[in-house]
Structures are given as structure tokens and as C-alpha cells.
VEXGUKOL-725381 format. One record per residue (C-alpha): x, z, y; chain. Coordinates in steps of 0.2 Angstrom, whole numbers. Each point is the difference from the previous one (the first is absolute). Layout:
REM VEXGUKOL-725381
X|Z|Y|koltor
X|Z|Y|A
...
***
This chain:
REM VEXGUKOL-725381
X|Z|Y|koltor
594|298|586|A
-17|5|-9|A
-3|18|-3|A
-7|-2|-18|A
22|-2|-5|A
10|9|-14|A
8|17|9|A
10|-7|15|A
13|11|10|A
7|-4|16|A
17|-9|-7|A
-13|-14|-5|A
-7|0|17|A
16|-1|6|A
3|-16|-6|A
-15|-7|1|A
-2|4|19|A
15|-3|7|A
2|3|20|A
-6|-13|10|A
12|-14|8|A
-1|7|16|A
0|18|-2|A
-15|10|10|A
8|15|10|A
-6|18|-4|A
-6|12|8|A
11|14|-11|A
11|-2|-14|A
1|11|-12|A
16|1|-11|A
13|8|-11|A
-13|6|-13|A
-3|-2|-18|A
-18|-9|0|A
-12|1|-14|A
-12|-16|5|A
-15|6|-12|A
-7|-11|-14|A
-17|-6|-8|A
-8|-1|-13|A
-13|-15|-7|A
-3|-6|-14|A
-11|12|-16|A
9|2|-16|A
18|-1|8|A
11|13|-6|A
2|8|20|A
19|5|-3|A
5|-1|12|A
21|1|7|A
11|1|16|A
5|-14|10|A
12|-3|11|A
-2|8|18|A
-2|-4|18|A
11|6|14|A
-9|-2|15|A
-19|-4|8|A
-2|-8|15|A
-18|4|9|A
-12|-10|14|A
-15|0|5|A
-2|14|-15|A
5|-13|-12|A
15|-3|-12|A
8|-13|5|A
15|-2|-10|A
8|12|-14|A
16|-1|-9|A
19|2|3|A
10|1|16|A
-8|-20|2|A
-15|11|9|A
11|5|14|A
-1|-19|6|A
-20|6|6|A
10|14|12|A
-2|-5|19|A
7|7|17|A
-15|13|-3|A
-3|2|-19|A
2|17|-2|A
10|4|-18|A
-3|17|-9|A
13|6|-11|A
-8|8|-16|A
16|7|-7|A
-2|-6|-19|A
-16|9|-3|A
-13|-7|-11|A
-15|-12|8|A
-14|-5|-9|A
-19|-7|3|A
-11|13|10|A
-12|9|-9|A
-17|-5|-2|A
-11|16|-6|A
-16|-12|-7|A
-14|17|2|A
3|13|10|A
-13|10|11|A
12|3|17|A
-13|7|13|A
-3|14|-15|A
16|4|-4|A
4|2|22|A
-14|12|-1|A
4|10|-12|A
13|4|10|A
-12|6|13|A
-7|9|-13|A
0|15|-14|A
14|-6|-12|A
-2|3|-19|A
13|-12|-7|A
7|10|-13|A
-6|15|-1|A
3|8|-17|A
-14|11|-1|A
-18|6|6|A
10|14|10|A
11|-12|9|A
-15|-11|4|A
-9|17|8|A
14|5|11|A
3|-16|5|A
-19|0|9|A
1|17|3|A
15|-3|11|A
-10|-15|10|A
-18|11|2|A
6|10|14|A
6|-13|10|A
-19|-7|1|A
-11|1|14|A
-17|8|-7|A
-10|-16|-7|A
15|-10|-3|A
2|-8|-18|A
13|4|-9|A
6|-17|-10|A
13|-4|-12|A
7|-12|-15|A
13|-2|-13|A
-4|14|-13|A
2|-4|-18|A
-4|15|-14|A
8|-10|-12|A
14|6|6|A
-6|20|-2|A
4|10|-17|A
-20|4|2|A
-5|-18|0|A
-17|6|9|A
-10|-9|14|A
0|11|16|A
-15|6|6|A
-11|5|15|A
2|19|-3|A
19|-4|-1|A
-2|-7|19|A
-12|11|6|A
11|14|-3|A
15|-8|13|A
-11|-11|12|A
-9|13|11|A
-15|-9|0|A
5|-16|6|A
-7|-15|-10|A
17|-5|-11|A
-1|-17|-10|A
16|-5|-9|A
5|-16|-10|A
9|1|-15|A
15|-10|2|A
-7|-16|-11|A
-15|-2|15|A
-14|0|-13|A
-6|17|0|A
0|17|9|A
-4|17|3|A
-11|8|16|A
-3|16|3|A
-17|8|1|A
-3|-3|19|A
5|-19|-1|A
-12|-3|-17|A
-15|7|12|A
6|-12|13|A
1|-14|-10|A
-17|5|-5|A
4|3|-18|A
-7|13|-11|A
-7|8|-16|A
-14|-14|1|A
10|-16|4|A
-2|-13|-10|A
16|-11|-5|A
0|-17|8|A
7|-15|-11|A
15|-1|-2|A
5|19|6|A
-3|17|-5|A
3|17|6|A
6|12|-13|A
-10|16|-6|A
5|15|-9|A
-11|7|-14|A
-14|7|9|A
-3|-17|10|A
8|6|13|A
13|-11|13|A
18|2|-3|A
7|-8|14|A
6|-16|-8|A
-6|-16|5|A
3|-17|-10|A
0|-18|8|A
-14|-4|9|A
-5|18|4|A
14|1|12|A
-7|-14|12|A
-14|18|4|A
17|9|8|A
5|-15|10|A
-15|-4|7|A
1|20|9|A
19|2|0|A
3|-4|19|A
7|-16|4|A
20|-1|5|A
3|-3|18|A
8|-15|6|A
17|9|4|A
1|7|-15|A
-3|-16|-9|A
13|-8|9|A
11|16|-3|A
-1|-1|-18|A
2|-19|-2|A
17|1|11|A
4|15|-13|A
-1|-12|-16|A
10|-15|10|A
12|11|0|A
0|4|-15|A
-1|-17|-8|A
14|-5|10|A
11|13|-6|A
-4|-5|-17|A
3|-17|2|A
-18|-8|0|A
0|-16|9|A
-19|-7|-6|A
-14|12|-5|A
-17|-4|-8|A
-9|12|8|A
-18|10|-5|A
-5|8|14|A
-15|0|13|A
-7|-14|15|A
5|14|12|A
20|1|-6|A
2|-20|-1|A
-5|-1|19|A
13|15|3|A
12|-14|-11|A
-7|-13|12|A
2|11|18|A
20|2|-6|A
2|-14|-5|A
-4|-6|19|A
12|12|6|A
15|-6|-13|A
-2|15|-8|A
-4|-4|-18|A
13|3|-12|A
-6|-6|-13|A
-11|-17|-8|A
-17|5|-4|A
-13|-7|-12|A
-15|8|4|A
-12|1|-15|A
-21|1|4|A
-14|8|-8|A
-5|-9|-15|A
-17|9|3|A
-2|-3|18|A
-14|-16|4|A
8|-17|-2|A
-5|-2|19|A
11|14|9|A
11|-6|-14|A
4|-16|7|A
-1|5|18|A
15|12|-5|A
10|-13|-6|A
0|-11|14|A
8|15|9|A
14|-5|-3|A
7|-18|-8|A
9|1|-16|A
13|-10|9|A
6|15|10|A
14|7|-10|A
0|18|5|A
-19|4|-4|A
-12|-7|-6|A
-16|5|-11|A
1|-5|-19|A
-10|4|-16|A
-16|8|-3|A
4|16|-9|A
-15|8|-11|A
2|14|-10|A
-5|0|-20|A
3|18|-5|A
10|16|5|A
15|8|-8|A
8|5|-17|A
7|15|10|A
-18|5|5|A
-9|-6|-16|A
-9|-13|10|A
5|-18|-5|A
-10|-10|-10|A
3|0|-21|A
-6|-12|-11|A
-1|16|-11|A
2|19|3|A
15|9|6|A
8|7|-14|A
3|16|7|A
-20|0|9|A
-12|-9|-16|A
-15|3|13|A
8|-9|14|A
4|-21|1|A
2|0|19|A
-10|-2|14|A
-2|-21|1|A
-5|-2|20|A
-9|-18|-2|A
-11|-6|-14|A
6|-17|-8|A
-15|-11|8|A
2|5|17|A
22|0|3|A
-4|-17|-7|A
-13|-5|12|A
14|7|15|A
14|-7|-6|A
-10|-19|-3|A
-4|2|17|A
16|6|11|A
12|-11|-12|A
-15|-14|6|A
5|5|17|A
20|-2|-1|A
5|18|-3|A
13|3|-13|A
-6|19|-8|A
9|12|-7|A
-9|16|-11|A
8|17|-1|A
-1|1|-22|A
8|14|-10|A
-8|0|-16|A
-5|-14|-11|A
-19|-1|3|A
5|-4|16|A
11|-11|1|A
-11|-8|-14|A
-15|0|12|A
12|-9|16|A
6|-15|-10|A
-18|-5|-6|A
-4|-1|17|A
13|-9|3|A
-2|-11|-15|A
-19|-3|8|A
10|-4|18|A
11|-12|-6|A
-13|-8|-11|A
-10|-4|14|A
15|-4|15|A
3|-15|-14|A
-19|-6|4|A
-2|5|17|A
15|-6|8|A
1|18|9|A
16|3|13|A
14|9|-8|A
8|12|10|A
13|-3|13|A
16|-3|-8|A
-5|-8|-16|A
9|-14|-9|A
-16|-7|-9|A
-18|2|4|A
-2|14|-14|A
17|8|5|A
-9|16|4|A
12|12|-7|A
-12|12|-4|A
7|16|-3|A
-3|16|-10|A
10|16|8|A
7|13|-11|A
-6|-7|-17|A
8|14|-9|A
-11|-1|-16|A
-5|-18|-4|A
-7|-5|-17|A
12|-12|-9|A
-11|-13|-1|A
-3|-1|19|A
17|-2|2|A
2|-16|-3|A
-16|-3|12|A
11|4|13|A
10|-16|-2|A
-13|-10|-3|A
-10|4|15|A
15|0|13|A
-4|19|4|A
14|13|4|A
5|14|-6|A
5|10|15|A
9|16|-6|A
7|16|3|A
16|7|-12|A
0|16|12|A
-18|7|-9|A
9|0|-17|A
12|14|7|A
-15|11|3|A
-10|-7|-14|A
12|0|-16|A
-1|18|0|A
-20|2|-5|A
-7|-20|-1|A
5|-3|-18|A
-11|17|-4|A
-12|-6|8|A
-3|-19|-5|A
8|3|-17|A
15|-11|-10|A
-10|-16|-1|A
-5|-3|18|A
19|8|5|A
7|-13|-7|A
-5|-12|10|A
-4|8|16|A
14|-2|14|A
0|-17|-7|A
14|-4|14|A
12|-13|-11|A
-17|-7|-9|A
-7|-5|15|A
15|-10|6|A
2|-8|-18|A
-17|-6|0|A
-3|-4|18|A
16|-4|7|A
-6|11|17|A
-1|19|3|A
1|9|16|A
6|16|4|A
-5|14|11|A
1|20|3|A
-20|6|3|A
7|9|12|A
-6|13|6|A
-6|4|-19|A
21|-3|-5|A
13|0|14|A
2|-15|11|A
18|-1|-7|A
5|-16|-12|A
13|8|-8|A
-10|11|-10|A
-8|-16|-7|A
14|-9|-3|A
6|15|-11|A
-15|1|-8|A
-1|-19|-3|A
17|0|-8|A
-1|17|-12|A
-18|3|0|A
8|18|-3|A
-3|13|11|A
10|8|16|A
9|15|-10|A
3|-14|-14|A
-7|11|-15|A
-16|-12|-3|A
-3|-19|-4|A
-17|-7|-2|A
-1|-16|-10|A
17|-9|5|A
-1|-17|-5|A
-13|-2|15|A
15|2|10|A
8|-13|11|A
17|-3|6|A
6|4|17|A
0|-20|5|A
-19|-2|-5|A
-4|17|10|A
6|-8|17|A
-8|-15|-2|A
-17|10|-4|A
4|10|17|A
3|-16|10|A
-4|-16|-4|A
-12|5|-13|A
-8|8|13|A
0|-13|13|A
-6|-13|-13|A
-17|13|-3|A
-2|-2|18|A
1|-18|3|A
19|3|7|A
12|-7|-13|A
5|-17|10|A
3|12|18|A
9|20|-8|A
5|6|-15|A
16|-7|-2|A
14|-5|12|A
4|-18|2|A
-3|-11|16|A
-15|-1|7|A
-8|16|-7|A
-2|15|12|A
14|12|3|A
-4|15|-8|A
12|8|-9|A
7|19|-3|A
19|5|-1|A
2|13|-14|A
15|15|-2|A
1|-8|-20|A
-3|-16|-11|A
-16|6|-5|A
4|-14|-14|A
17|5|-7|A
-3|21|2|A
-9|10|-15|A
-19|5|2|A
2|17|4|A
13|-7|14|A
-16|-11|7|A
-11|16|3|A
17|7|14|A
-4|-18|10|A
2|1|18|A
-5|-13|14|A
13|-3|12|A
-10|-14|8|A
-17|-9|1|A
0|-16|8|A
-18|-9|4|A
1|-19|6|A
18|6|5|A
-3|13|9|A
5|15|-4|A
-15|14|-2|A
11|12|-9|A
21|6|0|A
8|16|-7|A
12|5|16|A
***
């Protein structure tokens, strides 16, 4: 069956892969549950409505594989030891796939200050004030998640704020969209930044009036703080990733495509020898890292193995709309003396991407605004153009030698006429729906009523391309799906008081595909996960509700009762 169908669901399946004449025994049966098999997408243009079928019963597993999936006929795979699982009626469904998330940050975090959600500068100060004298003399103190959208003063902290709760420890803390921060005066002196500091492309540090430093940094200018912070120590890397298993577990996360550093995926690699990883990870690599080194990591590990492997190239175009970093095409409406902070010129992330896309790798750039995303699909316009001539590899996984399913991540503000571009270059739009419950509150002030209209473009990009991948950009949004799926479906906010452009919204079947096989298909995945049907992995989640059949604000009070990985079982409410 080819991938590039009309919207298939499992009832298809059924009849087009009935068991085999001699029925293979299973390793584990599970039965007496109401199964949602997962569907795609293919075609552009097609309407994407997209209905219920008919549902499964029971899943029978080996070797980590679906092997057959129906009625009671799937009872004939049960052998003297085929363990069966009753799952008591609940609701099963495809596992989710998060398509960008950054795990190793989000485990820290938790090592860490946390600022999620704090509602004021105030809140913000205790909160460090409460973790300064639990430091040893030297020690930084380090942090993430604040957000001053959320505060009735709307203003950036600043290194006076933090020198008044930090006791002379350095302090450096990254608002909660990763793109800037704030440092208090002992860590700018560190980081060797001062009154005469000259900004570096593509970064900045802010000043007051009299030229002074006020603590925030932008972009690039971080990279002076990490390059002093201290580095984690093994055990508490390993700490914090066992943390965010656990966590995606509970959530039911089956696949995640995964942003973090070198260090962390062989942490992933040590558990996985020790049959601890929970979890399928797709490890992306530095887009701006030497092709060399590049290719040595990817022979790590082959793309074959289906629990982790290394993936796309991920650059990054631009900042945030939070921070007022991402790269306009014109002005923010709300800042006419700022377009952005752009991170490349044209000519050179062209030159890059000819070259690593000459090399095999798919690549994937970080684009809020639509300079960026402008600037990523010239270059790979330019890539393609010359693949066609040079007979370069594509990447493993690809259908077709120019199957590179080049991607552009967030695209939350896209020009209408790049659009289009997206189809006709094969490139992905790779999405979060969580942002917009943050964002609707301050992004239409801030880009104006013409580019609103079409930013969060999630039901244009699946008309016009026929793929789109869902994700969380956890830790910037919780790792939860839930909140996506909501947000996917109403575009509305949590407290239901606030829409933001509606017809962008998509129904709740379009929103699972996006989450599962969407996201397998921008990996290279779709003929192995995303849906269940025989022969694709067994990953799949038991839910307390039909996520399908219950009203938004029902999807938001989702629990995961279990998360099943190849079969196994990584995750059970007791």
C-alpha cells in the first residue's frame, strides 16, 4: 500500500492485510479495547475531513511488531505462553510522536531554578532568592522558563532585579522560549561583557539609556554564558534525562525528535544498552557543526536501529515573537525599529545547506517569522536545484532521490506566497499548536491583523502540502500532547474566553495524524509507526476517554493509563 493514499484508517487495513494462513503466535495479546488505528493524509488540495471508522478489539505483539489486529479472529496468535492483557474497554490509540522537543533541557530544568509561570517580576525574585542560600560560595545559580508576557508590567527583568536576591553568586536565567536572558552583574563580568562590548552578529545585549548593560542578552550573546557556566556532571545528566523519560512516559510519548546535545544522545545510547530507554529517539545534529564531525556522528548509530538513531541537521534562522527576535520581512508592529535578529546572511545558509544536503543530510531550520522562513526555502530551492545535477545521496529513508524532506520548524509567520513553496519543494512544515496558547494573548499586537491572519497557518499547510508534523517545543511548552490537541482543534485559549483566527483550526482526526504519523512521515518513519496495522511497531497509549468523541475542553483532563513501546509496557497507572 503506498503512503502517498487518500486518508486510510485501520478498517481499511483490516481488509487489506488480513492475517496470515498460518497465524504467527504472539508474544502478548492485548484485548477487549476500543482501538483508534490512526490515519493519513496524502494527497494537496483534498478536503482532510476526515470521519470515524469502525474499531479494533485486540493487538497481538512480537518481536515489538504488530502482528495481527482486529476482532476476537486475533486470539487464534495466543500460544501456551502468549501473555493476554485485559484493557477493560478503555481507549487505544497510536503513540505519540512529539516531532521537536529539547528532552536533556527540559530534565535539567528540573535540576534547576524553575520560572515556569511565574506571574510577576516578584514571583520571579523569591523564587531565586529561595535557591541562593542553598549555594556553595562560587556556585552559579541557573534557571529557565520565565515569560514577562505573562506580568501586568510587561518589563524585561534586569541585573539589578537579580543582584538584589542572588548574594553575589553569578545568576543567568533563560526566559522560557530559550532565546534570550537575563545575568546578573557578577555573571556579565564573567562572561566578559561590559559597557564597551561590541555586539556580535546575530546577538545583542541590551542597554539602558546611558549605554549601560541591563542584563538581557539576545541570541547569540548567550553562547558568552555557556562557554563559563560550568559544565553538568555525568550523574546529573543522566539524572535529568531518567527524569524526562519519565515524564514522556506518563504522557504517553512513544517517539520523540529530540534537540538536545552530543553528550545526552550517548547517555540515550548507554540506556539503551542497559534496556532502559523508554522512549524512540531521533536525534537531531548541529546544522552549524563541520560536515566532517557531522558524518562521523551519524555513523554512530544506523538509521536502521529503531530506538535511536541521529536524524536531521537542525539550524536556526531567527529567535522568538515572545522575545522580539525572529526575523520580519518588515517591522513588528508594535517595535517599528526592530525586524528581528536574522542569524545567517542569504549567501552563506545557502552555501551550508548546498553542502550538508550534498552530503545526505535532511535539514531542518528553527523559523518563526517570515524573513526567515523566507531565507530557508531559497536555500533549499538552491539545494534541490543542484541534487537534480549532481546526483547527491538523499537521506536515509527517502522514497526518491530528492525525498529530502526538508523541513522548516515553527513557521508561525509565513508569507502567503511562500506557502505554496512549501508543496512544491517537498519541505515540511513541522508545528507546534501549544505556542498559540501563550502567544494569542500578545502575537496579533505585535505582528498586526495582516500577517495574523495567516500565521499558525496549521490547516493551510495541510491543504496545500498534504503533510504537517506536530510537536510540543518542550521545554518552551509542556511536554504534554493534549494541550496541542486542544489547541489544534479550538485554537481558543485554556479558560475558553479567547479565539485567534479559527478557520486555521483542524479537527480532532487531522490533529492525531499530525501527532503520529505525520510526525513519523517528517522523520522517514511513516512505512514502520504512526498508525497501527501489521507490521508497524507497537507503540501505542491506553487513554481514560475517546479523545475523539469527548468536547475540547474534555481533551485538556486526558490521563495516560498506559504506554506501550515495541510491546512493552514503559508506563501503567496502578
Amino acid at each position: 500500500m503506498q503512503t502517498h493514499h487518500v486518508l486510510k484508517y485501520l478498517s481499511c487495513l483490516l481488509l487489506l492485510l488480513p492475517a496470515t494462513a498460518v497465524a504467527q503466535t504472539a508474544e502478548i495479546i492485548f484485548t477487549n479495547a476500543d482501538i483508534y488505528a490512526g490515519g493519513r493524509f496524502a494527497t494537496p488540495g483534498d478536503a482532510f475531513t476526515a470521519t470515524d471508522g469502525p474499531r479494533a478489539k485486540s493487538i497481538a505483539v512480537a518481536n515489538g511488531k504488530i502482528v495481527a489486529i482486529g476482532g476476537d479472529e486475533v486470539l487464534t496468535h495466543k500460544g501456551p505462553k502468549t501473555q493476554v492483557v485485559d484493557l477493560g474497554g478503555k481507549f487505544v490509540m497510536p503513540g505519540f510522536n512529539d516531532a521537536h522537543c529539547h528532552l536533556a533541557n527540559g530534565g535539567q530544568a528540573k535540576l534547576e531554578v524553575d520560572l515556569v509561570g511565574v506571574r510577576s517580576l516578584d514571583e520571579m525574585k523569591q523564587r531565586i532568592a529561595e535557591r541562593a542560600p542553598k549555594a556553595v560560595p562560587g556556585e552559579w545559580i541557573i534557571g529557565r522558563g520565565w515569560d514577562h508576557t505573562l506580568w501586568q508590567s510587561q518589563q524585561l527583568p534586569n541585573r539589578q532585579d537579580l543582584d538584589a536576591v542572588t548574594a553575589g553568586h553569578p545568576a543567568f536565567f533563560v526566559r522560557v522560549d530559550g532565546h534570550i536572558a537575563v545575568a546578573n552583574t557578577a555573571a556579565l563580568k564573567i562572561a566578559g561583557l561590559s559597557r564597551s562590548s561590541k555586539d556580535l552578529p546575530g546577538g545583542q545585549a541590551d542597554r539602558d539609556s546611558s549605554g549601560e548593560l541591563t542584563g538581557i542578552v539576545r541570541e547569540r550573546t548567550k553562547d558568552a554564558f555557556y562557554q563559563v557556566i560550568p559544565a553538568i556532571s555525568a550523574a546529573k545528566r543522566r539524572q535529568a534525562i531518567e527524569l524526562v523519560l519519565a515524564e514522556a512516559a506518563q504522557w504517553g510519548l512513544t517517539s520523540a525528535q529530540d534537540n538536545s546535545d552530543w553528550e545526552d544522545f550517548l547517555v540515550y545510547d548507554q540506556l539503551k544498552h542497559e534496556g532502559k530507554l523508554t522512549l524512540r529517539i531521533a536525534e537531531w545534529l548541529r546544522f552549524n557543526n563541520p560536515v566532517k564531525n557531522l558524518i562521523q556522528q551519524r555513523e554512530h548509530n544506523p538509521s536502521s536501529d529503531a530506538i535511536l538513531h541521529t536524524t536531521q541537521l537542525k539550524g536556526f534562522m531567527d529567535g522568538s515573537l515572545g522575545s522580539g527576535t525572529a526575523a520580519m520581512m518588515q517591522p513588528y508592529s508594535d517595535d517599528p525599529k526592530n525586524a528581528g535578529l536574522p542569524q545567517y546572511d542569504q549567501a552563506t545558509l545557502t552555501k551550508m545547506t548546498v553542502e550538508r544536503a550534498a552530503n545526505g543530510f535532511q535539514i531542518g531550520f528553527h523559523a518563526i517569522g517570515d524573513r526567515g522562513a523566507n531565507m530557508a526555502l531559497n536555500a533549499f530551492q538552491e539545494a534541490l536545484r543542484q541534487a537534480k545535477t549532481s546526483h547527491s545521496p538523499a537521506p536515509a529513508g527517502s522514497q526518491s532521490p530528492l525525498d529530502f524532506r526538508f523541513r522548516i520548524e515553527h513557521a508561525q509567520v509565513v508569507a502567503p506566497a511562500d506557502i505554496p513553496r512549501f508543496h512544491e519543494l517537498g519541505v515540511i512544515a513541522s508545528m507546534q499548536p501549544n505556542h498559540l496558547l501563550t502567544d494569542m494573548n500578545w502575537a496579533e499586537s505585535r505582528i498586526g491583523p495582516e500577517r495574523a491572519k495567516t500565521s499558525y497557518a496549521w490547516a493551510e499547510f495541510l491543504k496545500t502540502t498534504g503533510h504537517l508534523a506536530f510537536g510540543t517545543d518542550y521545554p518552551v511548552e509542556p511536554i504534554t500532547p493534549f494541550r496541542g490537541l486542544y489547541a489544534a482543534v479550538t485554537r481558543m485559549n485554556e479558560a475558553g474566553t479567547k479565539t485567534y483566527y479559527p478557520e486555521q483550526k483542524l479537527n480532532i482526526h487531522q490533529a492525531i495524524y499530525a501527532y503520529t504519523w505525520g510526525a513519523a512521515y517528517a522523520e522517514f518513519e511513516e512505512r514502520t509507526k504512526g498508525i497501527l496495522a501489521p507490521g508497524y511497531l507497537a507503540d501505542f497509549v491506553v487513554l481514560d476517554r475517546d479523545i475523539t468523541r469527548v468536547t475540547p475542553p474534555e481533551i485538556l483532563q486526558t490521563k495516560v493509563l498506559r504506554t506501550v513501546v515495541g510491546g512493552r509496557t514503559v508506563y501503567e497507572v496502578h
